[in-house]
C-alpha positions in Angstrom: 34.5 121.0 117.5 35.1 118.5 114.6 35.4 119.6 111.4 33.8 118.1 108.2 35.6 114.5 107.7 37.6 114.5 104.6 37.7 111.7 101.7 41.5 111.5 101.9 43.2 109.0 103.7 46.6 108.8 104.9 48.8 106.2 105.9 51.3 107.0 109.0 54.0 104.6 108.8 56.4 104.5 111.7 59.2 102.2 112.8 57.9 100.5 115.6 56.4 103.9 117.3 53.0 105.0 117.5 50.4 104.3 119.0 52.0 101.1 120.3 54.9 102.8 122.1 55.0 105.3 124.2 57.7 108.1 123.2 58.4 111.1 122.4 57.7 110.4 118.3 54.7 108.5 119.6 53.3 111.2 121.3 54.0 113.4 118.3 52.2 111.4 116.2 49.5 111.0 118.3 48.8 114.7 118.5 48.8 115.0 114.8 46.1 112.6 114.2 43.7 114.3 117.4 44.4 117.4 115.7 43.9 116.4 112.0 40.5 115.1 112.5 39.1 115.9 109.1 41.1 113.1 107.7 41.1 109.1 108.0 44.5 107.4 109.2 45.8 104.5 108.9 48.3 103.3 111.4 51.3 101.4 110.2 54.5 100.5 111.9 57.0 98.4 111.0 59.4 96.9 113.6 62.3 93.7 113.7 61.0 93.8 117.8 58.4 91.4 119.0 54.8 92.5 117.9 52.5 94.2 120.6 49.8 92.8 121.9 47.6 95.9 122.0 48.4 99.6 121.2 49.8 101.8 123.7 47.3 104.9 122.8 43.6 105.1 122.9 42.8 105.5 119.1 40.4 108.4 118.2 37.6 107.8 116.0 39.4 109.0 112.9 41.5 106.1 112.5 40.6 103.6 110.5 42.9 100.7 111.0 46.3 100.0 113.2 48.6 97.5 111.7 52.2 96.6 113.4 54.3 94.2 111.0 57.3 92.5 112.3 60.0 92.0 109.8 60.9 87.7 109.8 64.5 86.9 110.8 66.4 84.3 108.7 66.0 81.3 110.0 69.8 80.1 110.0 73.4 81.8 111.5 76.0 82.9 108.6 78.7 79.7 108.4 76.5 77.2 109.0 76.7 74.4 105.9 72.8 74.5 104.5 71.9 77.3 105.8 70.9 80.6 104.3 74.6 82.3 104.0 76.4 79.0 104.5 79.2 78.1 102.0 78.0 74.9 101.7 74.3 75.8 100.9 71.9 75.2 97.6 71.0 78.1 96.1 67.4 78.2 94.9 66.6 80.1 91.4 66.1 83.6 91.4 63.6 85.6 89.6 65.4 87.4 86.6 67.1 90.4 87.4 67.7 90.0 90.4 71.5 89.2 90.6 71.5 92.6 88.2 69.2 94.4 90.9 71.6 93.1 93.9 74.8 94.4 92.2 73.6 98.1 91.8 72.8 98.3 95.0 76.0 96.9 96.2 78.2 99.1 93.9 75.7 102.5 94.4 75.8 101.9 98.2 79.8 102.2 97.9 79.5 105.1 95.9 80.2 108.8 96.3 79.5 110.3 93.4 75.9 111.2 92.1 75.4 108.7 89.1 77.2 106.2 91.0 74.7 106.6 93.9 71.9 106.7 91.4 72.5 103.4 90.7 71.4 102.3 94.5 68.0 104.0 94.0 68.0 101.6 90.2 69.0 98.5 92.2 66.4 99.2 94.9 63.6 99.9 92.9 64.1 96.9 90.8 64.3 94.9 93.8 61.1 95.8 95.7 59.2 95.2 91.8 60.7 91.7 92.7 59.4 91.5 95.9 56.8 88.7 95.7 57.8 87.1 99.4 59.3 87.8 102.8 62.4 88.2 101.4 62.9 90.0 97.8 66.5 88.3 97.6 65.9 84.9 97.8 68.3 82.9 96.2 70.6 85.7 95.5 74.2 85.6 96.0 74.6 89.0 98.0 77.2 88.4 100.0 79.4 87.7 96.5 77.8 90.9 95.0 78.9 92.9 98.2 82.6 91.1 97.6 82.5 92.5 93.4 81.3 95.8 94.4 84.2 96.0 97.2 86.8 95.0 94.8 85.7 97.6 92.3 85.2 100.5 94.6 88.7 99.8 96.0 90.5 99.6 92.3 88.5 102.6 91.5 89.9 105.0 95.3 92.2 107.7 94.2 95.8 108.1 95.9 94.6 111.0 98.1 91.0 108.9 99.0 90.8 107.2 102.2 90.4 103.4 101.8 88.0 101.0 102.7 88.6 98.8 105.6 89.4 95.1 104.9 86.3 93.3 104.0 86.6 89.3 104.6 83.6 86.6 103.9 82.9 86.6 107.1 82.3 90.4 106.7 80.8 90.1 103.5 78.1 87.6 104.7 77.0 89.4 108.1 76.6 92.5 105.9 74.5 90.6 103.6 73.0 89.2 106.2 71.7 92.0 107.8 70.9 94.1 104.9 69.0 91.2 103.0 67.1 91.8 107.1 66.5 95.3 106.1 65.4 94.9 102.4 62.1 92.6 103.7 60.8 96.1 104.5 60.2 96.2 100.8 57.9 93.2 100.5 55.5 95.0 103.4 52.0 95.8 102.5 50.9 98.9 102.0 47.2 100.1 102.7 45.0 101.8 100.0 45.5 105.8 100.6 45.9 108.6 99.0 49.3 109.8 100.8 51.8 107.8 102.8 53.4 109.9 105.6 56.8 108.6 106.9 58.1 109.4 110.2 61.5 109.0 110.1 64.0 105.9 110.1 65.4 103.6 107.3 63.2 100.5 108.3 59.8 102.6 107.2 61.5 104.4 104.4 62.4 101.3 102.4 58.4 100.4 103.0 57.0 103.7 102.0 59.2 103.5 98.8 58.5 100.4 97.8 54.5 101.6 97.9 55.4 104.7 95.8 57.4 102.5 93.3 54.3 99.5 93.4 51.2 102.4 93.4 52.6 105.8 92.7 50.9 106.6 96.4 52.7 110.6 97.1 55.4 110.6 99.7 55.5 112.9 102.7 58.6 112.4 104.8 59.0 114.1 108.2 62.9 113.9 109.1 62.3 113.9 112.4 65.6 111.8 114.1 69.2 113.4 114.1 71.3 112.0 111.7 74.6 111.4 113.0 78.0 110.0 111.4 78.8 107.0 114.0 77.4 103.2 114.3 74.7 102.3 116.8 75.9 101.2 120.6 74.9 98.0 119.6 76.6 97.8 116.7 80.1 98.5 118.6 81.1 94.4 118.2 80.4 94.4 114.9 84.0 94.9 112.1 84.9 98.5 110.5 83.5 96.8 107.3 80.2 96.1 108.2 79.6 99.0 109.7 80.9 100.8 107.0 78.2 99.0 104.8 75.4 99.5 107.4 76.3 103.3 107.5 76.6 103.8 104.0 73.2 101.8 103.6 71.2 104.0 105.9 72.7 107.0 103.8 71.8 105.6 100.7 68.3 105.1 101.0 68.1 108.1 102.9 69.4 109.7 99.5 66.9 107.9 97.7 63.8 109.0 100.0 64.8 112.2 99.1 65.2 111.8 95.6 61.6 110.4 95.6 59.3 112.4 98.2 57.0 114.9 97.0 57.6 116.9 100.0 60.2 116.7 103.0 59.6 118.4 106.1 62.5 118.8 108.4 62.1 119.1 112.0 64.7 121.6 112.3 67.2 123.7 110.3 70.1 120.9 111.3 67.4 118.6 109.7 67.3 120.8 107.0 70.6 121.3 106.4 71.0 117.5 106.5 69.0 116.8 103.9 70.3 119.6 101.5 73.9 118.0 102.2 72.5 114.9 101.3 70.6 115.6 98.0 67.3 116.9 98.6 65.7 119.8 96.4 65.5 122.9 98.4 62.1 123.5 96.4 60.5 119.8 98.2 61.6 121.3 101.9 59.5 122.6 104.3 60.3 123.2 107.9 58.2 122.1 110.4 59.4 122.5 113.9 58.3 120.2 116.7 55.4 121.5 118.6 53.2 120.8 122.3 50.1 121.8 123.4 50.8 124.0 126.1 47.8 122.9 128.0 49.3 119.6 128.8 52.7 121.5 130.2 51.5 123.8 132.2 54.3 126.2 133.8 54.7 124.5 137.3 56.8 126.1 140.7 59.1 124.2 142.3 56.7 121.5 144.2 60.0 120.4 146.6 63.0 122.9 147.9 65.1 119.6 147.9 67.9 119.5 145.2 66.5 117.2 142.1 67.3 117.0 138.3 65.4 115.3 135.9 66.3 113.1 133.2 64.2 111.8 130.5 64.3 109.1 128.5 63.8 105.4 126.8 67.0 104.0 129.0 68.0 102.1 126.4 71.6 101.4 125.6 72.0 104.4 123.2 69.7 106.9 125.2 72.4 109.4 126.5 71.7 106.9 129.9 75.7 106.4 130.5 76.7 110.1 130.1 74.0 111.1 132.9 74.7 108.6 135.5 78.6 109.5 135.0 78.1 113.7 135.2 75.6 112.8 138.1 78.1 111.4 140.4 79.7 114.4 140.6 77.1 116.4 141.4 75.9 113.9 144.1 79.3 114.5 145.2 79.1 118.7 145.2 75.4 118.9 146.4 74.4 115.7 148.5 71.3 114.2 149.0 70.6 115.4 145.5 68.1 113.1 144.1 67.6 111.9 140.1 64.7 111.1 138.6 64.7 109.3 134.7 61.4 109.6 133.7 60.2 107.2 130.7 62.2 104.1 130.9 60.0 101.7 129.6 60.3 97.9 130.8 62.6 96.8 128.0 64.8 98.9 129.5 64.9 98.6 133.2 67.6 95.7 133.4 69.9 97.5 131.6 69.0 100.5 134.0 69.6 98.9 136.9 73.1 97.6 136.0 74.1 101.1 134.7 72.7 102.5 138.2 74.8 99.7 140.1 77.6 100.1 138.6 78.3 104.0 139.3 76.9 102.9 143.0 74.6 105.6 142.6 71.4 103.1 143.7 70.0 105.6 146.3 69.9 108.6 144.7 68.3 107.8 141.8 64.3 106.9 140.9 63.0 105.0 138.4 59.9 106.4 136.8 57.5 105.0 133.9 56.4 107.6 131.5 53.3 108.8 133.2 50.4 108.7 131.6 49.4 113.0 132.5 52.2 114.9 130.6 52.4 117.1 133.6 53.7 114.6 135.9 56.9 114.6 133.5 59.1 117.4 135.1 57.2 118.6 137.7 59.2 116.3 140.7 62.9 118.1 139.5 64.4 121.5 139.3 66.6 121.1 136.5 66.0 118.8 133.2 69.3 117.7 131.9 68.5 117.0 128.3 71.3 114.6 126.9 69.4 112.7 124.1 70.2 109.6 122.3 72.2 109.8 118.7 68.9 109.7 116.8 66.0 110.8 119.3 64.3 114.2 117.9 64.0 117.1 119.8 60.3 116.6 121.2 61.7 116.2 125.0 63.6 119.5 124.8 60.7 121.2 123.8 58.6 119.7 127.0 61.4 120.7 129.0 61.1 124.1 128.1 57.3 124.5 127.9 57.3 123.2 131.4 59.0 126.0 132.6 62.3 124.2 133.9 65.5 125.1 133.3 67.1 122.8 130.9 71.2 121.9 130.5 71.4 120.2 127.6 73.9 118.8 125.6 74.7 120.8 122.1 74.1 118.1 119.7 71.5 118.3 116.9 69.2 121.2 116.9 69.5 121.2 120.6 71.3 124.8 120.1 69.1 126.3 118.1 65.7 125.0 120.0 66.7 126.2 123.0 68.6 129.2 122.2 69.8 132.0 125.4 66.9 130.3 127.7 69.2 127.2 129.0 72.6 126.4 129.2 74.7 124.2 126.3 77.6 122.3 126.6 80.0 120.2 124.5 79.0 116.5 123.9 80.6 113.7 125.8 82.0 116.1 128.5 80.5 114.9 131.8 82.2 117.2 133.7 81.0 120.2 131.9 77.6 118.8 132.4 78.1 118.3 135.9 79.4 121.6 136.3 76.5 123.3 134.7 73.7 121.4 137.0 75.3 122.5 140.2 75.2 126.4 139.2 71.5 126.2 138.5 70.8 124.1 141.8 72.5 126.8 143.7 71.1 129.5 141.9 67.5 130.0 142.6 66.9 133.2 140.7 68.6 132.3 137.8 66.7 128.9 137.1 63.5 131.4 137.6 64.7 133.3 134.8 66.3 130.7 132.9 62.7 128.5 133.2 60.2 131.5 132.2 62.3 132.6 129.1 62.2 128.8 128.5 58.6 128.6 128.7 57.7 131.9 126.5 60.4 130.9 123.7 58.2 127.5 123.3 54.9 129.3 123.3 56.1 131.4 120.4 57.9 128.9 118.4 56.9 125.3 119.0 53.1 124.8 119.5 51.2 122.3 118.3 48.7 124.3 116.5 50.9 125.2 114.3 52.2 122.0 113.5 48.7 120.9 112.7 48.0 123.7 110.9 50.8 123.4 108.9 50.5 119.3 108.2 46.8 119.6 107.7 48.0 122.0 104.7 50.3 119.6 103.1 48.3 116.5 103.1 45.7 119.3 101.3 48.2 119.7 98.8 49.0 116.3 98.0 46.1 114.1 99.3 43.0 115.8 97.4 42.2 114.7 94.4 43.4 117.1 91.5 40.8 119.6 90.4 38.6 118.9 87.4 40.1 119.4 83.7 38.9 122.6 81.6 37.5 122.2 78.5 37.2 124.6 75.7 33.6 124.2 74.0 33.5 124.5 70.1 29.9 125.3 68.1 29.7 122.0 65.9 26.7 124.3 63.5 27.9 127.4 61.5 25.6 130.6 63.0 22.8 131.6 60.4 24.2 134.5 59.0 21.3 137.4 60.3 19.2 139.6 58.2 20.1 143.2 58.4 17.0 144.6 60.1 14.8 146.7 58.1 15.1 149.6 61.0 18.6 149.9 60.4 18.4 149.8 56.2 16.0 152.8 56.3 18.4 155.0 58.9 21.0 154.2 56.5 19.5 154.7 53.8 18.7 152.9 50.4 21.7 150.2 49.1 23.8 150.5 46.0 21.9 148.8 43.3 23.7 146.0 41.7 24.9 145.8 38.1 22.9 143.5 36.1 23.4 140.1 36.2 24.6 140.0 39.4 22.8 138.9 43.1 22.1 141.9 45.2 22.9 142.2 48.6 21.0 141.8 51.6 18.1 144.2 51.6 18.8 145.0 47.9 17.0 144.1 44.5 17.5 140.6 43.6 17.1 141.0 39.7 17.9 144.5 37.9 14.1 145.7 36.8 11.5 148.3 37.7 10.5 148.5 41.7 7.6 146.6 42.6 5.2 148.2 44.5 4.3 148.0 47.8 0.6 146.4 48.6 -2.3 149.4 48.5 -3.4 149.5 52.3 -1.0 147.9 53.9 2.3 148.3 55.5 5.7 147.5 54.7 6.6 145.2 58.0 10.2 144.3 58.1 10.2 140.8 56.1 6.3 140.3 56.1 3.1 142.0 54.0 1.5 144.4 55.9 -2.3 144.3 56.7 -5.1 146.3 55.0 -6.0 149.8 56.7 -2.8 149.7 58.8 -0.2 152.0 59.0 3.0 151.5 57.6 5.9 151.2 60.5 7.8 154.5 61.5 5.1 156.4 60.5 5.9 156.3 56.3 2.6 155.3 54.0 2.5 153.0 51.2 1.2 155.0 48.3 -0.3 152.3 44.9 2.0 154.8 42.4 5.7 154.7 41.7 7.8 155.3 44.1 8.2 158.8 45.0 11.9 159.3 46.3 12.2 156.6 48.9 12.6 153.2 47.1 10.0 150.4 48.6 12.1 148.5 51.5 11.7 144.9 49.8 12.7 144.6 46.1 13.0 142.6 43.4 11.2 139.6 42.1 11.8 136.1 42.4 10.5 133.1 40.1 7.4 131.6 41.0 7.3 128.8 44.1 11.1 129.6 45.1 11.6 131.3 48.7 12.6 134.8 48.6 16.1 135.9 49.4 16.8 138.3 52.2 14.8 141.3 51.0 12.9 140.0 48.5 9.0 139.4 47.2 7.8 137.3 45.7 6.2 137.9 41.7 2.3 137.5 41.6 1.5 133.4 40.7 0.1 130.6 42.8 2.4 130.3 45.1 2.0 132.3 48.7 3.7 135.6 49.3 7.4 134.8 50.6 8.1 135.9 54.3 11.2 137.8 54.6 13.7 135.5 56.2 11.6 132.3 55.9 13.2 129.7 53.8 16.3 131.2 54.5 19.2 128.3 55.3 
């Protein structure tokens, strides 16, 4: 069943994930657009890999474009004479404000404090209103910026501060270097929508902030990968001062996404508390846990009565690949012909693989597998999923794991803990041995990795399905996608009400009306000139504001008698001049003109 499509469009902007990869935050995504069908997506993800040729996932009907943009690369090495970042090179003009723009964001990046890291959201802003290229810092001396803000944040250290590490040129220009890399996310494109949803990462964060900043386009962020306080594997060669910078740079515009999103939705409560530590409103958080569809996991027995453990993953150099292969050998060496399987290692990644796998000598005992294509092919093959993830993959494998109904080790980092709760088995990170350890007692232990695996399975099915991520999401982009309701408006009478004539029913229950003194204008229903009555019309009756007809009665039953007035005084009064309109109540004297309708003439 498709529900009625929607007029709001939203713009999913990745960092080089779906639909042209296939991973866990690709198959995330994917299941939030199927399951939002009601509104239009458009697909953007911005990557520094090479572009894709095609996407990865069949696109559903509801998606209106698919757009990868690969962030350009400076075309010369830092040193080089002439070259962008060479000492010897000829700096082009830059537009103005941008040197000013460059050194907040160097000294805010440096920063601690809260108006000293306000000043990185200033600089950054100003900067991607710059952007009119590739590169919003063309001709800007950031590497000298970097060097000033350095020399300032280390004047400004207290005694009992730690201090920065040594920052040379050399430093100073790689740094710049690679941050002037990660700024060209600010010149990116951004389609016409009425929300941008980010999914995680600094590369589409600096993009979807740049589109608030250019169109004032809402900002949902999902913080969906785990935050953690150390430097990327391949970062390791790099100098304690540029990865300082590089660390403190991914904080910083994290700080500033949070600063500027309308709404943030954590994956877990460590996500959560992550982004409270780091400056986000409590009021702009709302926890959305990872979720499955339970259909696509089904709760498998053991296919094979042969020892196996399962392992999945990217294989990548920081994929939790290393720790595996090193806690495996000793449990090749406890339980042999024990076989392991690392599901998803995609073909970027199975060189390095296969050096890792040489090098522990474990090239027998282990398979390489693709990620399959039928989500139930995932676990199915092991007995025991050892979840060790990467430093920044979310929890989306865990909760396959468990909604497979497989026992699951896993490493406690992240919100590994508190997904998987008393259903699995945690221990410390970077203990192989503890790991090893673990995955032994479950392969010897039938029964418990029965129990462990159905309390696994029935945890997931209450806490992380993906109907109630969709139900959730499809609420938020309601709340900020829709167009705001129409204004009220008070409606004012431009004309003045006629003031009414008192009818004549209700002056002959109450009875006759003061007369007025003389000289003075009678009230409505009274005499308008101080004199005798004036008599009623023989044979007809006194109709409220008109003459009545010969040979009628009079109304409510009283007669009109051609005498004076005999008690009850005649209900109109008073003469006027000739060929003027009788007031309320009146009559009009005998002359040419016609007799005067009560209320006629009457403004």
């Amino acid at each position: 069943m498709n529900p009625t499509p929607s007029r709001e469009r939203i713009c999913l902007l990745t960092g080089g994930g779906y639909p042209y990869r296939r991973d866990a935050l690709g198959g995330w995504c994917r299941t939030l657009v199927e399951g939002l069908r009601r509104f239009r997506f458009e697909l953007l993800t911005v990557t520094d890999r090479e572009l894709p040729s095609a996407p990865a996932y069949p696109l559903p009907f509801n998606v209106g474009s698919a757009r990868a943009v690969a962030l350009g690369r400076d075309p010369g090495r830092p040193g080089r004479p002439g070259r962008p970042g060479g000492p010897g090179r000829r700096r082009t003009g830059s537009p103005d404000g941008a040197e000013e723009a460059a050194a907040l964001l160097c000294r805010g990046l440096l920063g601690d404090e809260g108006p000293v890291t306000a000043q990185f959201g200033d600089g950054l802003r100003r900067i991607a209103e710059l952007a009119g290229g590739p590169d919003p810092l063309a001709g800007v001396p950031l590497a000298d910026a970097l060097i000033e803000a350095w020399r300032q944040r280390q004047a400004a250290l207290g005694a009992d501060t730690p201090a920065l590490p040594r920052l040379s040129v050399r430093d100073a220009r790689t740094a710049a270097m690679l941050l002037r890399h990660a700024l060209r996310s600010l010149a990116v494109e951004l389609p016409e929508v009425e929300l941008v949803h980010c999914v995680g990462g600094t590369t589409p964060l600096l993009a979807a902030l740049a589109g608030r900043w250019r169109s004032g386009v809402p900002l949902l962020l999902t913080e969906a990968r785990a935050p953690v306080p150390r430097q990327r594997p391949a970062e390791d060669r790099l100098s304690a001062a540029v990865r300082t910078v590089l660390r403190r740079f991914r904080t910083s515009v994290a700080r500033t996404g949070y600063a500027e999103a309308e709404l943030i939705a954590p994956l877990s409560t460590y996500h959560h508390g992550w982004a409270l530590e780091h400056g986000a409103r409590p009021s702009r958080l709302v926890q959305v846990p990872a979720g499955v569809d339970p259909r696509d996991y089904p709760g498998v027995v053991e296919l094979s009565a042969a020892p196996a453990v399962v392992w999945a993953g990217s294989g990548g150099p920081d994929s939790g690949l290393a720790l595996v292969l090193e806690a495996f050998t000793d449990v090749a060496a406890a339980i042999p012909g024990t076989v392991l399987h690392l599901v998803g290692v995609t073909a970027a990644h199975e060189e390095h693989c296969a050096e890792q796998i040489e090098r522990t000598g474990l090239g027998r005992t282990v398979r390489l597998h693709p990620l399959p294509a039928d989500p139930r092919d995932r676990y199915t093959v092991g007995q025991v999923v050892a979840h060790v993830p990467g430093p920044a993959d979310p929890p989306y494998r865990l909760v396959e794991a468990m909604m497979s109904g497989r026992p699951v080790v896993g490493v406690d980092v992240g919100p590994a803990g508190e997904t998987l709760g008393e259903t699995g088995l945690l221990v410390p990170p970077n203990d192989p041995s503890e790991l090893a350890i673990a995955i032994v007692g479950l392969l010897r232990d039938p029964a418990r990795r029965r129990a462990f695996g159905d309390a696994a399975r029935q945890r997931a099915l209450g806490h992380f399905t993906v109907d109630r991520v969709v139900r959730v999401y499809g609420a938020l982009y309601t709340d900020l996608a829709a167009p705001p309701p129409a204004p009220a408006f008070e409606l004012a009478l431009s004309v003045t009400a006629p003031r009414a004539t008192l009818p004549a029913t209700v002056r002959w229950l109450t009875g006759p009306p003061e007369p007025a003194p003389a000289g003075e204008p009678a009230l409505a229903g009274g005499p308008v000139t101080a004199g005798p009555p004036e008599p009623a019309l023989v044979g007809e009756p006194a109709l409220a504001g008109e003459p009545a007809l010969a040979g009628e009665p009079a109304l409510l039953g009283e007669p009109v008698t051609a005498g004076p007035p005999t008690g009850e005084p005649p209900l109109f009064r008073g003469p006027v001049t000739a060929g003027e309109p009788a007031l309320v109540g009146g009559s009009v004297a005998a002359g040419p003109s016609e007799l005067g309708m009560a209320g006629e003439g009457d403004l």
